[in-house]
N, C-alpha and C positions, 0 to 999 in steps of 0.2 A: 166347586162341588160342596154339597152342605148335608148330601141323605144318598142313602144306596139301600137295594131292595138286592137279596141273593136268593137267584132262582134252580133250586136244585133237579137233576134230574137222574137217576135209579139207585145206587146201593145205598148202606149205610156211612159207609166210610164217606162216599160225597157227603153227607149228613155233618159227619165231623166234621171234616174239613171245611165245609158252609158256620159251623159254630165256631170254631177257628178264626176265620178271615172276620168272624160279628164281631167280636170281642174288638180285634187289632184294629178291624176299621174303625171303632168306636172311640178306640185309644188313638186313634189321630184325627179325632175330632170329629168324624162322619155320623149323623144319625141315622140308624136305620126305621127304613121305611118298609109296610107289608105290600104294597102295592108297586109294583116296576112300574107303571104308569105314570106316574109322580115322582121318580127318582131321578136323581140326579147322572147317579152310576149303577149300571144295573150286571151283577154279576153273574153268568149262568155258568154252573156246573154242570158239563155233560156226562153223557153216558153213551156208548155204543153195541153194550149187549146184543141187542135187536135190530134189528131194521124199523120197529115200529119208534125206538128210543130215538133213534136217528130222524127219523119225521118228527119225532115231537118235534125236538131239540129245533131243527130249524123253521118250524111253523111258528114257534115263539120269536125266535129273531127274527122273523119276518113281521110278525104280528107287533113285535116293540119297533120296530122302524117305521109303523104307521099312526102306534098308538103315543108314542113316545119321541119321537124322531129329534129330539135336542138331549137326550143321554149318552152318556160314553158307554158304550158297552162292551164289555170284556166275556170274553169265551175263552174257558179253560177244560181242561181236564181229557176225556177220553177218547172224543169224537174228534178234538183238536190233534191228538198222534195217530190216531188213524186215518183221517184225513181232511186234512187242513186247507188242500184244496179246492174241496166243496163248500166249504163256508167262508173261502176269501169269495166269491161269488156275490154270498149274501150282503147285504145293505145295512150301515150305522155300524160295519162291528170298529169298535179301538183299539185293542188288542187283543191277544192271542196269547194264554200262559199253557204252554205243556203240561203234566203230569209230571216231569222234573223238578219246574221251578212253582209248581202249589204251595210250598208252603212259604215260601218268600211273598207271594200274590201281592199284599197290601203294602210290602215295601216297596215293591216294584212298581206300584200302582200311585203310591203316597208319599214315598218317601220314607228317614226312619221314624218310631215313634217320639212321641215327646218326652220330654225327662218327668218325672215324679209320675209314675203310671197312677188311674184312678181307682184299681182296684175293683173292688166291692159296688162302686158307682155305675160299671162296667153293666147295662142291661142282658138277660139271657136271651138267648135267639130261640130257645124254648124249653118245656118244663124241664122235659128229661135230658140229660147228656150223653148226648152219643161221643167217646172217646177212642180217637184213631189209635192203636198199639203195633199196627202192623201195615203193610203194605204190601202189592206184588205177588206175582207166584211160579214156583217154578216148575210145576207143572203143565204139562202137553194137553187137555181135554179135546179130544176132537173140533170141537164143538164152539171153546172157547176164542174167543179174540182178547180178550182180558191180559194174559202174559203178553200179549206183543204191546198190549201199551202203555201199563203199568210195571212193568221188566219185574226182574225178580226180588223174591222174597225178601224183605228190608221190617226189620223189628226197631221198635224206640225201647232204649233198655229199659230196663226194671225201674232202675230208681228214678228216671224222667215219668212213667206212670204214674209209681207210686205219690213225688210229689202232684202230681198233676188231680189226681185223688183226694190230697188232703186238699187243694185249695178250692174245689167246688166245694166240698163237704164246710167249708168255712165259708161258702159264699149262697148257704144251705141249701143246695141240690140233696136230694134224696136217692134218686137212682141214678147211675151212668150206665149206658152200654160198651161194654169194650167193643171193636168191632176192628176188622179187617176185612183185606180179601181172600185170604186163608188163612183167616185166623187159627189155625191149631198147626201152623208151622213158625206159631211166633216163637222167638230164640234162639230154632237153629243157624240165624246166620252170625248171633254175639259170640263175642268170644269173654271169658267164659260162656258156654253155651247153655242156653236156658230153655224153658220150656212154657207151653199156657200154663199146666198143672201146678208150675215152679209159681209165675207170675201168682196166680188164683191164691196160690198159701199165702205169698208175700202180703201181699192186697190183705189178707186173713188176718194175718198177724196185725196191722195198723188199728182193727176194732173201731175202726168207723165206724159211724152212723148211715154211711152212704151204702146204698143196695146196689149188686153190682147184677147185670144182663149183660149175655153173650151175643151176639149175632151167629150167626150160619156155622155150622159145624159139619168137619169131613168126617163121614161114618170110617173111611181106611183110618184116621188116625184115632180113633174111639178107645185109644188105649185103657188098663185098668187106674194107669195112677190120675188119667186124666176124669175118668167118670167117678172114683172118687172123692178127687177136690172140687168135682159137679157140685154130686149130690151131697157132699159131709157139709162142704162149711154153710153156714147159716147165714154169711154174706150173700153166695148165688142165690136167687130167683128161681123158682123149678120152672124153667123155661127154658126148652131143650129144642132149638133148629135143623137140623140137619140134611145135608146137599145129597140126599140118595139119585136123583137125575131119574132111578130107572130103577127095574127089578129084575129083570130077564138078566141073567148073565149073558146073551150072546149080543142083547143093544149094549151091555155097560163093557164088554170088549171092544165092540163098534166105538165108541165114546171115548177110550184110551184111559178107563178106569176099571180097577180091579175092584173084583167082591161079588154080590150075588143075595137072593133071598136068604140062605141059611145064615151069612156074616152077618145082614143086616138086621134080621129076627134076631138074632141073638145080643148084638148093642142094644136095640130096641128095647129089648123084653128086660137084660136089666136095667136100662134107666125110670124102667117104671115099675119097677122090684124094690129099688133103690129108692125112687121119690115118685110113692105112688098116686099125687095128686099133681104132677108135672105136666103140663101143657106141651107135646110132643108134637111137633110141624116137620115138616121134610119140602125140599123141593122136587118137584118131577117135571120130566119134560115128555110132551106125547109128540109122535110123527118124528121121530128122529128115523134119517135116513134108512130104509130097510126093514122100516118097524113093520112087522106081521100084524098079521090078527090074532095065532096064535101067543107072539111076544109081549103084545098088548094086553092078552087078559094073563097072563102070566104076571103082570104090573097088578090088575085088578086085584085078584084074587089075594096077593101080598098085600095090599093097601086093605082089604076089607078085614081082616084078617089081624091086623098089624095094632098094637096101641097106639098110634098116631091119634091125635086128637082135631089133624088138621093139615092140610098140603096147600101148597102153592104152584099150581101146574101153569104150566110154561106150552106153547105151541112151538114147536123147533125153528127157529127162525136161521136161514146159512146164514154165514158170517163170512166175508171177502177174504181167499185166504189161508181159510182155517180147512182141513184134509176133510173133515165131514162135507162142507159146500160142492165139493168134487161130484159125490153123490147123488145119484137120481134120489128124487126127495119121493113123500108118500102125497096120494092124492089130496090136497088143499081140502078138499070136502068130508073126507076122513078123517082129516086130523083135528079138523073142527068139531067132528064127531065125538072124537075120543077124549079130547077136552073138554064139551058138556060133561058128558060121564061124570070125567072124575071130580070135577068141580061141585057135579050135584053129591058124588057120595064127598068129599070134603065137608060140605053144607051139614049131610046128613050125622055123619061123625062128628063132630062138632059141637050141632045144636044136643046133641045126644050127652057129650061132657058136658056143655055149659048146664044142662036139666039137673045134673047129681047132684049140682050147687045150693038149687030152691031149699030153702028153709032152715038154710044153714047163716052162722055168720062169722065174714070173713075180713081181712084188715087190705086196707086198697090205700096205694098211694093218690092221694088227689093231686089229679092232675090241672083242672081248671075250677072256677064258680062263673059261674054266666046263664043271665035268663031264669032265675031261678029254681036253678038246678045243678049237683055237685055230678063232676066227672073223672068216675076214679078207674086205676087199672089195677089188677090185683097179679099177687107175685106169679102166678100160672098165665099171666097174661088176658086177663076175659075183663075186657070195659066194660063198667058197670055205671050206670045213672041212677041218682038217687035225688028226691025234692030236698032243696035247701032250706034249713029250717032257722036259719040265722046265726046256728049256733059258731065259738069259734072253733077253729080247727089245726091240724098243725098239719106236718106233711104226710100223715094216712090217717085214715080213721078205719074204725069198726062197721062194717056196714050187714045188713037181715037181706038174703036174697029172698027177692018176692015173687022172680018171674025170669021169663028169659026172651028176649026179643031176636031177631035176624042173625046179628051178628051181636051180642053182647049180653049184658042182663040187667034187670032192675031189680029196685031196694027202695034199703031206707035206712038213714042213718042211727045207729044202734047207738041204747044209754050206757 
């Protein structure tokens, strides 16, 4: 084998873990290639949130045993501990790595590394660094199938981070994301026991040059010392995620999670008191078992209402298993319904933030140059394009909003 393609499939933390295996596989010798088609070994990272992640996942390995049919190919991750039965079925696969043994993958796959590592020679598998700090959860969500395959909550200490930090920022990455599967229960399992808000200061203290981004945040743990080391240090990003699922207290009971509109308006209202040009996302889920029409606009009306600047809604999909699946579901046609909705008022809140931007000017990490055109993202999260003017550049620039398109905005790069 001479090149491997790693094909990921849902969260963030797959994200790191695919930047992980780039690196090691590199360091024993593998190039990586952008196209599984052409590869040698082709690595997929699954996911089984959905039933729709579950068809992806194996419409691709079906589709590399036609398109690719002389690559090794290795399936790991989530779909693999839920169940492994259904894809010994499928055609071309090599192996089979658990959720256990991920982060050994490339040894297990390779062999160990070679002596004298290459370091800095080491190609990025992309711009920004998505960094694993946590794993697991041991939480119940109705809903979820996540704890049964990923087990419980499992933190990588503090000072494995923290070096892990300094040697992107020496191998110039400009931002990483920390990310998890619940990530704000990172530390309770160290001993000494730590915390995100503990990790955020530490990280603080180092005065990198590196910008740090969170992933998905539990509104139940929105404590104050955590929305503090949000919004104080000058490290984070005002870019603030958070898993609300719902707003009706009687689905987010249904769902085996506590809280309600009044908790969540009120983390809400001050993360944007706090940092008030912060790009605020939430996930929600519509058609969860039992869902009303009354429950539903009870969602609504908190969403319109709310400084979210942006949602990622979900159509409730069962999950084999899990005590919500039990449940008579809501009609398929309904829940298609309630999904337009909020997807178009998402659009509308949104395009709405990104408008306050025009005529202002703001600093954006460049993320690519290609086609002449720079591609940057700025610290509230809003992609920005701007014409390339030759000039050179470092890892952000200054850029004059001029406009605001679909999903992002244009410019032009500022003297």
């Amino acid at each position: 084998m001479t090149s491997f393609c790693i094909q990921n499939f849902g969260c963030r933390v797959n994200q790191a873990e695919a930047f992980d295996w780039s690196e090691e596989l590199q360091l024993r010798g593998l190039r990586p290639e952008r196209e599984a088609t052409r590869s040698d070994l082709v690595v997929v990272n699954t996911c089984t949130l959905t039933a729709r992640a579950d068809r992806d996942v194996k419409k691709f390995i079906r589709l590399m045993a036609g398109k690719n049919p002389s690559a090794r190919l290795v399936v790991a991750g989530c779909l693999v501990d839920r169940a492994r039965a259904e894809l010994e079925s499928l055609p071309n696969v090599w192996r089979f790595v658990s959720n256990a043994d991920k982060e050994d993958l490339p040894r297990l796959l390779l062999g160990d590394a070679p002596q004298g590592r290459p370091g800095g020679d080491v190609r990025p598998f992309r711009a920004r660094v998505p960094v694993k700090v946590q794993d697991g959860c041991d939480f119940a969500c109705t809903f979820c199938i996540i704890p049964g395959v990923r087990g419980r909550s499992v933190s990588r200490p503090p000072r494995r981070v923290l070096e892990r930090l300094v040697r992107l920022t020496e191998r110039g990455f400009a931002e990483a994301v920390l990310t998890g599967i619940h990530l704000c229960s990172y530390g309770r399992d160290l001993e000494p026991g730590e915390s995100l808000a503990g990790l955020l200061r530490w990280a603080e203290s180092l005065a990198l040059p590196l910008k740090l981004r969170l992933s998905s945040l539990d509104p139940r743990f929105l404590d104050s010392p955590l929305i503090d080391a949000l919004t104080d240090s000058a490290a984070v990003q005002p870019h603030f995620h958070v898993s609300l699922q719902h707003a009706s207290e009687r689905v987010l009971r249904r769902m085996g999670r506590r809280g309600g509109a009044d908790s969540y308006s009120r983390i809400l209202d001050e993360l944007r008191a706090r940092a008030p040009e912060a790009a605020l996302g939430a996930d929600i889920i519509t058609g969860f078992p039992g869902e009303t029409e009354e429950e539903f606009g009870e969602c609504v009306r908190f969403l319109e209402k709310s400084p979210l600047t942006y949602f990622h809604v979900f159509s409730y999909s069962p999950r084999p298993g899990t005590p919500a699946a039990a449940r008579p579901g809501v009609d398929p046609r309904e829940v298609k319904k309630r999904t337009a909705a909020l997807r178009l008022l998402s659009e509308s809140k949104g395009k709405a933030f990104r408008s306050s931007f025009i005529g202002r000017t703001v600093e954006a990490l460049v993320v690519r140059r290609s086609g002449g055109s720079v591609s940057l993202l700025t610290g509230n999260y809003l992609a920005l394009a701007a014409p390339d003017d030759g000039r050179t550049l470092g890892p952000s620039a200054a850029v004059e909003v001029t406009g605001v398109g679909s999903r992002g905005l244009t410019g032009r790069l500022s003297d």
